[in-house]
Every structure is written in structure tokens, then in C-alpha cells.
C-alpha positions as CSV (number, residue, x, y, z in Angstrom):
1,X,-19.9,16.5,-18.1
2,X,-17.0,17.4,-15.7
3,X,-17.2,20.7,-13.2
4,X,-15.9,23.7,-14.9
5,X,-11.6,23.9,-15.5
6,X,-10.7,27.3,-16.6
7,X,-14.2,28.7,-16.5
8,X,-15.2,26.5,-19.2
9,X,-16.5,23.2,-19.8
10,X,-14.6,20.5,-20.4
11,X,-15.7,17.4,-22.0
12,X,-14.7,13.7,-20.8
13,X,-15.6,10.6,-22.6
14,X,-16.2,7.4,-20.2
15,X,-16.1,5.6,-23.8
16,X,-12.5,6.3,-24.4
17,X,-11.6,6.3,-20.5
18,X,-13.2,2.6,-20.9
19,X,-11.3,1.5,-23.8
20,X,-8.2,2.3,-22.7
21,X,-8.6,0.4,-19.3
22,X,-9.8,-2.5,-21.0
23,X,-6.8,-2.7,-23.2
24,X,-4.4,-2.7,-20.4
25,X,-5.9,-5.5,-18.6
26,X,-6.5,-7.3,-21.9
27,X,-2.2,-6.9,-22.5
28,X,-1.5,-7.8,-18.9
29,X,-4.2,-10.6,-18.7
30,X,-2.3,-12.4,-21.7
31,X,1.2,-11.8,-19.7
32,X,-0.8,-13.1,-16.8
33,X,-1.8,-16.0,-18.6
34,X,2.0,-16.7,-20.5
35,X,3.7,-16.4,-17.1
36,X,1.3,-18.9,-15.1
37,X,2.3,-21.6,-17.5
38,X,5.9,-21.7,-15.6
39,X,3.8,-22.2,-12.1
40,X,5.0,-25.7,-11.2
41,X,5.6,-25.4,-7.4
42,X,4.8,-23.4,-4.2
43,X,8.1,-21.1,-4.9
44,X,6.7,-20.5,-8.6
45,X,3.4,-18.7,-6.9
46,X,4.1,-17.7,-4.1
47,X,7.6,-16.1,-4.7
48,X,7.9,-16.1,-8.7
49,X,10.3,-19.0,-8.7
50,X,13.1,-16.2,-7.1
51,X,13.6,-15.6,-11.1
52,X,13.4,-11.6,-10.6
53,X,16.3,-9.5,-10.6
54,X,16.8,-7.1,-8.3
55,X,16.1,-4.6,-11.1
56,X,12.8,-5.8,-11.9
57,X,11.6,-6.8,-7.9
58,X,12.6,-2.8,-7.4
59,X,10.1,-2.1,-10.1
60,X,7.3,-4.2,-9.1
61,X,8.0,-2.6,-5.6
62,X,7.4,0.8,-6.5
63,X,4.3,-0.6,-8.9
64,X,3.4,-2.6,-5.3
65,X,3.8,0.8,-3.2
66,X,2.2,3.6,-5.4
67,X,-1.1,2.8,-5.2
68,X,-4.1,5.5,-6.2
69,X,-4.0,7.0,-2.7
70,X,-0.2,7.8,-3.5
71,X,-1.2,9.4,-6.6
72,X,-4.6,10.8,-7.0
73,X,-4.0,11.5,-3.1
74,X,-1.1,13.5,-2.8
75,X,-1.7,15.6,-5.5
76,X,-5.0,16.4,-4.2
77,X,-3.2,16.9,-0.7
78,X,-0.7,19.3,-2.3
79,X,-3.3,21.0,-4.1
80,X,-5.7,21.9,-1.2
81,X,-3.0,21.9,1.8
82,X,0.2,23.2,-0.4
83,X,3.4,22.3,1.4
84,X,1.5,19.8,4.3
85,X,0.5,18.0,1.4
86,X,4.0,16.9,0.7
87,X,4.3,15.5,3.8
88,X,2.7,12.2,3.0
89,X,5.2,11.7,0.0
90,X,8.9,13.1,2.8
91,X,6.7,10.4,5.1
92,X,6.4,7.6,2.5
93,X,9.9,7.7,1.1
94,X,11.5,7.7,4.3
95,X,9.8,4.5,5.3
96,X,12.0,2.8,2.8
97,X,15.0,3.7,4.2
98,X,13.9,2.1,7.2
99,X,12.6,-1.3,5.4
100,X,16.3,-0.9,3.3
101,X,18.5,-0.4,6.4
102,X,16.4,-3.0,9.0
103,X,14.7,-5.4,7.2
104,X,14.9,-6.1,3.6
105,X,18.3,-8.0,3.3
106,X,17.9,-9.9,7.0
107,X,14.2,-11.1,5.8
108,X,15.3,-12.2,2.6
109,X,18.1,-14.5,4.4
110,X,15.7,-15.8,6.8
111,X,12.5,-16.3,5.2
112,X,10.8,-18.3,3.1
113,X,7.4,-17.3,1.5
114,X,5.7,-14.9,4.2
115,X,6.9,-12.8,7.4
116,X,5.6,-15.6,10.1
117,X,8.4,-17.9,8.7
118,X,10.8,-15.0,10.0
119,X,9.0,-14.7,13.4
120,X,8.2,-18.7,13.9
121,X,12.2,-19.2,12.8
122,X,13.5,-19.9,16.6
123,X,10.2,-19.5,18.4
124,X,7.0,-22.1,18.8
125,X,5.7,-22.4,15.4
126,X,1.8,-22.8,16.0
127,X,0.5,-19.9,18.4
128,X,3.8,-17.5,16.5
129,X,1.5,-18.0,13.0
130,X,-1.6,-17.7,14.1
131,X,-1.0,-14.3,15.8
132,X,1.3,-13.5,12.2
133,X,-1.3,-14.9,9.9
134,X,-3.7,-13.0,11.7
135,X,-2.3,-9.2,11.7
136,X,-1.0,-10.5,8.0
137,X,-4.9,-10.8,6.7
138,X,-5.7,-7.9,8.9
139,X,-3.6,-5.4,7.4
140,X,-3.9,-6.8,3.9
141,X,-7.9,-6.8,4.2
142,X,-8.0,-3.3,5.4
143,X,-5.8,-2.0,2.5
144,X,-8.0,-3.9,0.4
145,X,-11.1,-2.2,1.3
146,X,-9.2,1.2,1.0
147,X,-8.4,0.1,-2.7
148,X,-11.9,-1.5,-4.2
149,X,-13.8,1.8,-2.3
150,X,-11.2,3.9,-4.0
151,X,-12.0,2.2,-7.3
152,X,-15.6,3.0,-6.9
153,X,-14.7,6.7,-5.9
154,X,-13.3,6.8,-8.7
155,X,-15.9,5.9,-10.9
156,X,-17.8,9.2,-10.4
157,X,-14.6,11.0,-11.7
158,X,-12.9,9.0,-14.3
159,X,-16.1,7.2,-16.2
160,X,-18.9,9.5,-15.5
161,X,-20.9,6.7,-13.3
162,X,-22.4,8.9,-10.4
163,X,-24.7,6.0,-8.7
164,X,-24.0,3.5,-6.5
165,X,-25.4,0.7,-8.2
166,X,-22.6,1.5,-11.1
167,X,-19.8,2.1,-8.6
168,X,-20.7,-1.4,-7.4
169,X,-20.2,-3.5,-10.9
170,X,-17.2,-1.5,-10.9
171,X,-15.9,-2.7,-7.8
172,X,-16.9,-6.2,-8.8
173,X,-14.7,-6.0,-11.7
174,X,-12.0,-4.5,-10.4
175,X,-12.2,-7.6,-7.9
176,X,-12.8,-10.3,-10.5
177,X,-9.6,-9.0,-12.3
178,X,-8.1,-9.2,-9.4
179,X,-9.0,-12.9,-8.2
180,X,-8.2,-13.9,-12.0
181,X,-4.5,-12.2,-12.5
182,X,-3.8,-14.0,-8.9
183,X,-5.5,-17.2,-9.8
184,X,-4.4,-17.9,-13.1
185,X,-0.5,-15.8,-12.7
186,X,0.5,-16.6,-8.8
187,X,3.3,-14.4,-7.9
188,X,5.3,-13.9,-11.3
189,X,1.6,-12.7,-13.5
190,X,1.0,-10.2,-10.6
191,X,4.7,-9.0,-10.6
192,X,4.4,-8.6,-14.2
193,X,1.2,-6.4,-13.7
194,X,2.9,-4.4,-11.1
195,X,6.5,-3.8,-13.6
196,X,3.7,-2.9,-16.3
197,X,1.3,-0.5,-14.2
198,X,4.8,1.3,-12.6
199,X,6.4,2.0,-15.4
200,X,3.2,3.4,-16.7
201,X,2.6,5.3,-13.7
202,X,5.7,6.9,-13.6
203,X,5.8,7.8,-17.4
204,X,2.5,9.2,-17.3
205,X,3.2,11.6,-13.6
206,X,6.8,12.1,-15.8
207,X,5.5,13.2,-18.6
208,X,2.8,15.4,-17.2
209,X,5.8,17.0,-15.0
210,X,7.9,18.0,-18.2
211,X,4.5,19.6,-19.3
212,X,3.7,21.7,-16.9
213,X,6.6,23.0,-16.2
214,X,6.9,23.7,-19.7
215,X,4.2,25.8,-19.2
216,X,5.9,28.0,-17.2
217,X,9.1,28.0,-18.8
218,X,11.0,25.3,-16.8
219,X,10.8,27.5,-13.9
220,X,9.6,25.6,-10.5
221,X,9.5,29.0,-8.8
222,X,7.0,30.1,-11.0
223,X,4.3,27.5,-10.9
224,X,4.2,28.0,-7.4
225,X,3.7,31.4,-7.9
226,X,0.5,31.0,-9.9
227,X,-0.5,28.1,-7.3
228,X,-0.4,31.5,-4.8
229,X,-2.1,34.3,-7.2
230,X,-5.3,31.7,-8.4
231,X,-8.0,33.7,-7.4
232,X,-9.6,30.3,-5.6
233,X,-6.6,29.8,-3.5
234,X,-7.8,31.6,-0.1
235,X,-4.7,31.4,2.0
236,X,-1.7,33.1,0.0
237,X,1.4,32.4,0.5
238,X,0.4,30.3,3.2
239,X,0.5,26.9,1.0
240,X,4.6,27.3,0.7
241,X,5.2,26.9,4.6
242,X,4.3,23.6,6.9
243,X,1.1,24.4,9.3
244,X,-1.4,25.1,6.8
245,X,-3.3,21.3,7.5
246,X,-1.5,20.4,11.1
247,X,-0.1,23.6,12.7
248,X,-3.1,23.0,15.2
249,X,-3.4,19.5,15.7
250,X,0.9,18.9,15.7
251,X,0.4,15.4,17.9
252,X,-1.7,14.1,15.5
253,X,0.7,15.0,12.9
254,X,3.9,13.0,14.6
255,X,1.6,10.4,15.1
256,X,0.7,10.1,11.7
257,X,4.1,10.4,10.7
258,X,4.9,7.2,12.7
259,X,2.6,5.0,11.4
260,X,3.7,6.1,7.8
261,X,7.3,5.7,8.5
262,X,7.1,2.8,10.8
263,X,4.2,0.9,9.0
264,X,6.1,0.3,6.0
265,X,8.7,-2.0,7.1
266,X,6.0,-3.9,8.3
267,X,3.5,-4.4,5.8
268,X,3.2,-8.2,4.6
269,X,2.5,-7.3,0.6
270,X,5.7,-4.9,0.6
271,X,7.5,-7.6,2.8
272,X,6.4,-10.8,0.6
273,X,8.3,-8.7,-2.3
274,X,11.8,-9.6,-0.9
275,X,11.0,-13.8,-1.6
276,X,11.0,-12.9,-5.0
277,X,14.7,-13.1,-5.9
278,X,17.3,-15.5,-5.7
279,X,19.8,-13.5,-3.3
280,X,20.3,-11.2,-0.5
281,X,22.0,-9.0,-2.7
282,X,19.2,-8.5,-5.0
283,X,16.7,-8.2,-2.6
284,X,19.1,-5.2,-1.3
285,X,19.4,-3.7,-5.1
286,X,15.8,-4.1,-5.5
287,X,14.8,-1.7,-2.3
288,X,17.7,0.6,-4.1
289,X,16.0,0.5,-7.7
290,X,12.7,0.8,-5.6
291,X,14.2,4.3,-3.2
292,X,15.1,5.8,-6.6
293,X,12.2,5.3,-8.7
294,X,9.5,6.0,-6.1
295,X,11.7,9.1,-4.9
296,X,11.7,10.6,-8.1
297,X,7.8,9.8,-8.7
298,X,7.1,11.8,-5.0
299,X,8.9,14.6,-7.0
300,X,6.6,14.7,-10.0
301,X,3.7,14.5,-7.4
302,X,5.3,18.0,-5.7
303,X,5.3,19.7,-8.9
304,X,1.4,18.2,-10.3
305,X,0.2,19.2,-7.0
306,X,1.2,22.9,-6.7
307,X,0.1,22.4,-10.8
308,X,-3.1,21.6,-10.0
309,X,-3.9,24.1,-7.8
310,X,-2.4,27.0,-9.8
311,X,-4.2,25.9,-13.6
312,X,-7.2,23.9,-11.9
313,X,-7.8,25.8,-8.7
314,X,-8.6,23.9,-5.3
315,X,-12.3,24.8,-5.1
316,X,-13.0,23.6,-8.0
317,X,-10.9,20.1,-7.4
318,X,-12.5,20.6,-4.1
319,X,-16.2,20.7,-5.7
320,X,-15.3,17.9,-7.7
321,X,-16.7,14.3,-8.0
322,X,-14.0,12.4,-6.0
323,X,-13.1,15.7,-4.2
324,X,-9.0,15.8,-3.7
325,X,-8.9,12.7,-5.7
326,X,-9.7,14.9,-8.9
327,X,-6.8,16.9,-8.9
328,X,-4.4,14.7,-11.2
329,X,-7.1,13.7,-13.6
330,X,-8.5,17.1,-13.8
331,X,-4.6,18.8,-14.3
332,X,-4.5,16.3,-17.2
333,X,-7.6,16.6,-18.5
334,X,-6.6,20.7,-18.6
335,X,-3.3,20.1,-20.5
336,X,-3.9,17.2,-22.7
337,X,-8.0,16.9,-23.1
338,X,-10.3,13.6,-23.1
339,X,-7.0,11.8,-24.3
340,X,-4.6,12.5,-21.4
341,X,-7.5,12.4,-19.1
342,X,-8.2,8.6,-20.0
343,X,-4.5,7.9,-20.2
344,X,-4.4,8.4,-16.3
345,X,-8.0,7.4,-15.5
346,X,-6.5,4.1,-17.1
347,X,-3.6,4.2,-14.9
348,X,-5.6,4.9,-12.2
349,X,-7.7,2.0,-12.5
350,X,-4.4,0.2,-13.4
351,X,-2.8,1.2,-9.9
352,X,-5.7,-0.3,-7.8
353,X,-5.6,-3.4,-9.9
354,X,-2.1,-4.1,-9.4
355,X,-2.1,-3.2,-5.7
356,X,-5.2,-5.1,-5.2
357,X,-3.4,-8.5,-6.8
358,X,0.0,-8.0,-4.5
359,X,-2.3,-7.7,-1.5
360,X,-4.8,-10.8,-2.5
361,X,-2.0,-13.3,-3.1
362,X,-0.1,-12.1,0.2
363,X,-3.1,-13.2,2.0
364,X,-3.7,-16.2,0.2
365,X,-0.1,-17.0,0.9
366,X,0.0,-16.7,4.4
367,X,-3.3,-18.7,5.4
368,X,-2.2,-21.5,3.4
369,X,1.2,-21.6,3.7
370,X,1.1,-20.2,7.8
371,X,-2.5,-21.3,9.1
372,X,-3.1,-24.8,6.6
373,X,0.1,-25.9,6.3
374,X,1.8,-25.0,9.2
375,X,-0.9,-25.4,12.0
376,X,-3.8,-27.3,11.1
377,X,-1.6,-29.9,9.0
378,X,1.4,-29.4,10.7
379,X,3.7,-29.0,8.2
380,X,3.1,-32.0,6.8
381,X,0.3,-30.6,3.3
382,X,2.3,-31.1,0.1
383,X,3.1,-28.1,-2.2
384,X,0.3,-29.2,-4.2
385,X,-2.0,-28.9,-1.6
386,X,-0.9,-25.8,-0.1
387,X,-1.3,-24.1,-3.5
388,X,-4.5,-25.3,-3.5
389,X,-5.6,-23.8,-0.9
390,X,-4.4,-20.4,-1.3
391,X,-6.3,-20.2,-4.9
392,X,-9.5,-21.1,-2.7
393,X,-8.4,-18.3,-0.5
394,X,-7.8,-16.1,-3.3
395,X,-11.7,-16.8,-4.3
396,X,-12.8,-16.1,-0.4
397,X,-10.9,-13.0,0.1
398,X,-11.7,-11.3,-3.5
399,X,-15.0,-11.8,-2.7
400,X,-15.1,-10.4,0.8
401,X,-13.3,-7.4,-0.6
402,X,-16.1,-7.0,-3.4
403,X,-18.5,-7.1,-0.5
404,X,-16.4,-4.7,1.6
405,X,-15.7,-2.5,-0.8
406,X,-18.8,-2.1,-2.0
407,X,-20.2,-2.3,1.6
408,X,-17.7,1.5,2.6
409,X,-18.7,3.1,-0.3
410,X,-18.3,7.1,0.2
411,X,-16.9,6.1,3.8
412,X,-14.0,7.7,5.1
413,X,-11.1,5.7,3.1
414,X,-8.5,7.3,5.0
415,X,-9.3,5.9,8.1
416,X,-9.1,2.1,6.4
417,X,-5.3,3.1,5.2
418,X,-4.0,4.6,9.0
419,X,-5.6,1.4,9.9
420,X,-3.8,-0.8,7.8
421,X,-0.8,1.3,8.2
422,X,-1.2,1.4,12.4
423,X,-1.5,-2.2,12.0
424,X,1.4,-2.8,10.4
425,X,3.6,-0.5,12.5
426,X,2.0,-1.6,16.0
427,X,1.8,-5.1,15.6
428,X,4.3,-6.6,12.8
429,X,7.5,-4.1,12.6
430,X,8.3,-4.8,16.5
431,X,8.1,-8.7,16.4
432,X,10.3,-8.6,13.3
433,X,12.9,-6.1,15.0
434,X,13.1,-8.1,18.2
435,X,13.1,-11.6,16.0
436,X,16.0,-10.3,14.1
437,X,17.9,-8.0,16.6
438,X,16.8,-9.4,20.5
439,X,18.4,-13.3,21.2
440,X,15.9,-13.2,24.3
441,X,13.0,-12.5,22.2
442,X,10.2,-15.2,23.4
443,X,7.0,-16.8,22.1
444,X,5.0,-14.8,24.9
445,X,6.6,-11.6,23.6
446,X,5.7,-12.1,20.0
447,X,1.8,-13.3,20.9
448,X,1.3,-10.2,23.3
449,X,3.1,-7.8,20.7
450,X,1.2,-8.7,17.9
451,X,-2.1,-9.3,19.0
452,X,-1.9,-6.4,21.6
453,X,-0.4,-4.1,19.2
454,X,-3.4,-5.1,16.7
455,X,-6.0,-4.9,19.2
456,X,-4.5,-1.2,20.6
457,X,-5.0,0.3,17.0
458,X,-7.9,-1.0,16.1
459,X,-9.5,0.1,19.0
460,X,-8.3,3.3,19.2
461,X,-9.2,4.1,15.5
462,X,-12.8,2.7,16.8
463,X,-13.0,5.5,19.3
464,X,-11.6,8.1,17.2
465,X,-12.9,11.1,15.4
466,X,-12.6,9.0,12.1
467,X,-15.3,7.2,12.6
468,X,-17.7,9.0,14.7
469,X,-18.6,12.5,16.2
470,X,-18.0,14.7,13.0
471,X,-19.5,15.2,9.3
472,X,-16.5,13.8,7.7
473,X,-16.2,10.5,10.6
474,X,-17.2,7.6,9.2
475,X,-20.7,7.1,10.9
476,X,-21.4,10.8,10.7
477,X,-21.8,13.3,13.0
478,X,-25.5,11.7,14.0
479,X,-22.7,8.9,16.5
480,X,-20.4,10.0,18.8
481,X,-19.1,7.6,20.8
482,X,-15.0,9.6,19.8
483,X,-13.3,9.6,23.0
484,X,-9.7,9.3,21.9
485,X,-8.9,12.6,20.5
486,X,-6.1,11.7,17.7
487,X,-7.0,10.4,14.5
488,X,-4.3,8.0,14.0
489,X,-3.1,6.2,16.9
490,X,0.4,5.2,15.8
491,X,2.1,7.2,19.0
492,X,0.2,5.1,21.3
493,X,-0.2,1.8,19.8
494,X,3.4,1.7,18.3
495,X,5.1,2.2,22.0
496,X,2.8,-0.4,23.0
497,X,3.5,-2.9,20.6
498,X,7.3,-2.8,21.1
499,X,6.6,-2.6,25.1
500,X,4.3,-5.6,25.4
501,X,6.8,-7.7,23.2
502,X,9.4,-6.5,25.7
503,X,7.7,-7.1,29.1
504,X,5.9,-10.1,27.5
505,X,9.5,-12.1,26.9
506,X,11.3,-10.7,30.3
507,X,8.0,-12.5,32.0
508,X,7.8,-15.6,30.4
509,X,9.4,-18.1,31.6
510,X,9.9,-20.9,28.9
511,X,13.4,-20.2,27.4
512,X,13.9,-19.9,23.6
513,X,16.6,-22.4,22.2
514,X,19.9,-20.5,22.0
515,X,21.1,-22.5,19.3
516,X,18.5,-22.2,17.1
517,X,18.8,-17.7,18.2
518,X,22.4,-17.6,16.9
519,X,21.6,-19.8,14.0
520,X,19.1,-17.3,13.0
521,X,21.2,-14.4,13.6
522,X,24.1,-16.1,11.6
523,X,21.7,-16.5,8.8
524,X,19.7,-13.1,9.0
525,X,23.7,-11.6,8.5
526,X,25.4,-14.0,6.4
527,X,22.6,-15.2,4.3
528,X,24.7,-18.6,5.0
529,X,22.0,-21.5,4.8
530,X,19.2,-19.5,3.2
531,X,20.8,-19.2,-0.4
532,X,20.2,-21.8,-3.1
533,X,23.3,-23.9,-3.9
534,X,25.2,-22.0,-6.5
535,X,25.5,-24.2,-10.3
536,X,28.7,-24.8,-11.7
């Protein structure tokens, strides 16, 4: 049985919720299957054979971005927090502007599967991909964990599973599916599952929109009205204004609002997403397809939110199983019973599965194709081989993040995504800025940046209030060993990334071939040399 909705009880059935989640991975594990036959080559799975439009890669980018966390997350943000809430989704969707304006066209010209081929392009290749292949499997592993604990969070909710031992085969499957759609489907099965699980996503969160404001008549204004006048809401009017969640703790707040904003240009999955199409151009029309549809998905999340806590109520999401995370399922379990209920517990599931397979096989990609190929063989492992290796890699990393995920179970799962996030912003965005933008960029500066900027968020997340010296910290309140005040540490560790790559180039003094700088800025501009040969 689910906690009360309404006053009254309302049934769920895990049978249903089941059936319809094993449908979808049964369709997407024969498209899986159908588009691995065409994997001939290293381009076929690591990039989709660049055979995606720009139309499509935008879709698979917004099924790639909105994972359960945007989702189950926000709503339940917006629910409890009102307008703070929305923050996350203003903080998300502006990141894209910055991957559109800085990044997305200049690393499609450049690259070539993964980011370290963008920082190694006019720098020395072998200490470049270590320090890029190593903040690439960091981030990637972190977000992992954050997506198979999520699953198992989930579990409590969605299928009615309350003990750990169940939460833990579902974590297992989850990963299984995961290591098979990667294994079997390389880069074009996953994007499939991504263009499948998005347009899913957003017809379910559309659809549940039109409904509720249906409800009240088409009339915004008056769903938050009733989000103000629900007798559980204890803070009025309160939930329409910013400060509800950070008016006391505002630092913490920017610095969130870095990593968020910053992060995104920077993380490897999102990154890797650009490889798959044949020009510059797409890649540009596929970050515009991606602005619009996750922009308009943010939207729907503004309205379920403020829905959720005006029909559900926020103690009640709050008393939940899954806690915040209930609030979607629970607003569709109250307009549309068991049905509508599994319908998104299925797209829930869906969501993890698909982010979980982007992640896995831009992992596998970059230890093969940056640590196997390019260091340890020196460039000189066939396409065969290299492909090889990333499917082992695949194996190896699905089950570390069974083992993880099953390992932070009930943890704090936020502090795994600011970490993965942090990462991203501190360590990756500023090497790829001064690769693309600095012609005195050196080898020192990217090393110090990246590995610096890794080591300066992990550390600080280590000595934060996330993971000790509170009830909600990840060890409990029992450790306190929190003596850096801020729980995310992007307005420390970002500045330090971008300064150690600074002061670790002006100090170095091995110079960086010119020629190959202005070759790379020619191509990051003109595309010229980076674009297949056109057919006549």
C-alpha cells in the first residue's frame, strides 16, 4: 500500500509497474540488438558511425540529460521548497547555453571519440590522457553510483520492495541491462534507448501538465493558489518567492549554481554526444533541438511541482517512501490511478537505464580508446582491439557500479551528483576552454588543472557537511570530521581549476608547438580537416 493521497488509500500494483518496465526494455533490447548488427568499426560504437542527425543527437541529448534526479527530483524540490526548487531546472538549462555557445561546435571539429583527443590535440599525448581519462571515469563513476542508488530508492516507491536485499537485485538488473544495451548496441543501441526513453519522458511530464492544469481550468495562477491554501503546506505564500531553501545559506547557493552551470559543458557522457554526427553544423542543431526540448520539459516540471504540492501535499510526499522523489509518481498516481502510476514508475526506471548506458560506454570509450590505445599501446592497437577492450571495460565498470550502487544504498545521493558535477566543472571545463581559446596553453597547465581541480573537489566534498557531522551527512551525525562549511565546493574548486591551469603553463618551461596551436584553432573554427570528404 502507498501512504495516504487525499486522505484515502490508494492502491499501487508492483505487478503492473513490473510489466510495463519489462516491456520497454524488451522493445528497446530488440532495437539494441537490430542496431548492433551495423557495428563494424571503432566509429560504429563508439560514435554511432556519425549516422545521427542533428535532430535525433538533440533528442538522445535531452534523453542523455534528464535523468531521474531531473525528474523525480525537481518536482519533489518544487513541491517541498516551492520557487527554490525551480532553481535546479533556471540552473540546468542555462548550462546548455554555455556547452552551445563554448564548446559543442569547436569539440565536434576537433575531436574524435572522447574529450582527451581535444586536450591531447597540440599538447603531449600520454600524461594529457591519463589526467583526461582519469577525471573522465571519475565523473562518469560518480554519476553512476548516483543513478543505480537512485534505482534502488526507487524501488521502495514504484514496486513496493521495502528491503534491502530487493533493492539490491534491483540494482543488479538495472546494471545487467545496462552492460547488455552497451555490449551488444555500442553507441547507436544506447542512442536509440536514449530517443525512446526522451520522448517518453517528455510525453508522459506533457501529458500530465495538460492534466493538471485541466484541473484547474488552464489557469497557472490557480494551481499555485491551491499549492499555497493545502492545509500541509506550512509556509504560505512563502513557496512563490526565492529564499525559502537558501535565503540563509546564499554562498552555498552561488556555489551550487556554478557547479550546475559550469559542470555541464564539462561532462564526458554529454560531451561524447557531439561525435555522434557527421558535421559541425549538426552537432550545433542538435544542442538547439536539445535547448528546446529540455527547456520546455523544465516547464512541465514547474507546473507538476507546484501540482504536487497543492493535490498531494508536501508532508505527505515528504513521509513517503523515496521522500521528495515521490512527488511525480504520487501526482500521477492521484490523477490517473495504478495505470498512470506505472506509466512513469516505467519511465522512471526507463530514465536511469538510459543514463546509466550513455555513462557506461563513455567510460568504456575513454580507457580504451585514451589509456589502451593511446598510452600503453601507443597508438598503435587496431580498431578491433580497442573495441575489444572497451566491451571488457564495459563488464568491469557495470559491475563496480552494481557493487557501488548497492554499496550507498539510502546514502546521501546528492552529494555523489555535486560530486560528479564539481568534477566536471573544476577539473574538465577549464582544460577544454584554455585548449580551445589559450595558444599558450601547456602540458603542465592541463596535468595541474585537471588533476588539481579533481583532487580540490573531492576533498572538499570529503570534509563537508554532506558527508559527515549531520543526520542527513552521509556517515551520520555519529562522524564529524566537516570542516569546510559549504556543501558543494564549486566556488572554490572551479577558481582553482582555471588558476592552476593558468600558473601551471606560465611556469613551465617546455613550449607547445605553435604550429600544431593554430592548426587546432583553424580546425576548432573552421571545421576544415575534421569533416569527412563530402561524396559526389
Amino acid at each position: 500500500m502507498m501512504h495516504l493521497v487525499n486522505g484515502a488509500n490508494a492502491e499501487q500494483s508492483p505487478v503492473l509497474n513490473i510489466t510495463i518496465f519489462l516491456a520497454f526494455v524488451a522493445v528497446t533490447m530488440v532495437i539494441v540488438v537490430r542496431a548492433g548488427r551495423t557495428n563494424k568499426s571503432a566509429a560504429d560504437f563508439y560514435a554511432g558511425g556519425r549516422s545521427f542527425s542533428g535532430r535525433q543527437n538533440g533528442l538522445a541529448i535531452a534523453g542523455d540529460y534528464l535523468s531521474a534526479a531531473s525528474f523525480l527530483g525537481i518536482c519533489g524540490a518544487i513541491a517541498i521548497n516551492g520557487f527554490d526548487g525551480f532553481m535546479y531546472s533556471i540552473g540546468f538549462l542555462v548550462a546548455w547555453l554555455v556547452a552551445l555557445l563554448l564548446v559543442a561546435e569547436l569539440m565536434r571539429n576537433t575531436a574524435k571519440f572522447t574529450m582527451a583527443d581535444v586536450l591531447s590535440f597540440r599538447l603531449r599525448q600520454r600524461p594529457v590522457r591519463m589526467a583526461a581519462a582519469l577525471t573522465t571515469l571519475a565523473v562518469s563513476f560518480f554519476y553512476l553510483l548516483a543513478q543505480m542508488a537512485g534505482a534502488g530508492g526507487l524501488v521502495s516507491l514504484l514496486l513496493g520492495i521495502n528491503d534491502k536485499i530487493g533493492q539490491s537485485l534491483v540494482i543488479a538488473v538495472v546494471g545487467v541491462v545496462m552492460i547488455l544495451y552497451v555490449l551488444i548496441g555500442g553507441m547507436k543501441g544506447t542512442t536509440w534507448v536514449q530517443i525512446i526513453k526522451a520522448v517518453l519522458l517528455i510525453a508522459g511530464a506533457g501529458a500530465m501538465t495538460v492534466w493538471v492544469l485541466a484541473l484547474k481550468g488552464f489557469n497557472f495562477a490557480a494551481v499555485l493558489e491551491a499549492a499555497v491554501v493545502n492545509p500541509e503546506n506550512q509556509h504560505g505564500d512563502a513557496i512563490l518567492a526565492p529564499g525559502l531553501q537558501y535565503g540563509a545559506h546564499p554562498i552555498d547557493f552561488v556555489s551550487l549554481a556554478l557547479a550546475l552551470v559550469l559542470g555541464t559543458a564539462g561532462l564526458p557522457h554529454v560531451l561524447m554526444r557531439f561525435y555522434t554526427v557527421p558535421t559541425a553544423k549538426e552537432a550545433r542543431r542538435s544542442v538547439v533541438w536539445a535547448i528546446w526540448l529540455i527547456g520546455i520539459f523544465y516547464l512541465f516540471t514547474l507546473v507538476l511541482g507546484f501540482a504536487a504540492g497543492a493535490f498531494v501535499g508536501p508532508e505527505t510526499i515528504a513521509q513517503a517512501p523515496g521522500g521528495q522523489n515521490s512527488a511525480a509518481p504520487l501526482l500521477a498516481q492521484f490523477l490517473g490511478g495504478p495505470l498512470l502510476l506505472g506509466f512513469i514508475s516505467a519511465v522512471a526506471f526507463a530514465t536511469i537505464l538510459a543514463v546509466v548506458a550513455g555513462l557506461t560506454i563513455t567510460a568504456s570509450a575513454s580507457f580504451a580508446h585514451d589509456i589502451y590505445n593511446s598510452v600503453m599501446r601507443k597508438g598503435q592497437a587496431s580498431p578491433q582491439q580497442e573495441v575489444k577492450v572497451a566491451r571488457i571495460t564495459t563488464v568491469v565498470i557495470g559491475a563496480l557500479a552494481i557493487v557501488g550502487g548497492i554499496g550507498v544504498q539510502g546514502q546521501n545521493i546528492a552529494f555523489l551528483v555535486a560530486l560528479a558535477f564539481a568534477v566536471a566543472a573544476s577539473a574538465n571545463l577549464p582544460t577544454i576552454l584554455f585548449s580551445l581559446f589559450w595558444s599558450k596553453f601547456t602540458t603542465r597547465g592541463a596535468v595541474w588543472s585537471m588533476v588539481g581541480g579533481l583532487v580540490t573537489a573531492v576533498g572538499l566534498i570529503a570534509l563537508s557537511p554532506v558527508v559527515s557531522g549531520n543526520e542527513t551527512a552521509m556517515l551520520g551525525a555519529g562522524v564529524d570530521f566537516a570542516i569546510f562549511p559549504l556543501k558543494n565546493p564549486g566556488i572554490i574548486s572551479i577558481p582553482v581549476g582555471f588558476l592552476l591551469a593558468w600558473i601551471g603553463s606560465v611556469t613551465d618551461p617546455t613550449r607547445e608547438s605553435k604550429a600544431l596551436a593554430a592548426e587546432m584553432e583553424v580546425r576548432s573554427l573552421t571545421g576544415f580537416g575534421a569533416e569527412p570528404p563530402v561524396k559526389h
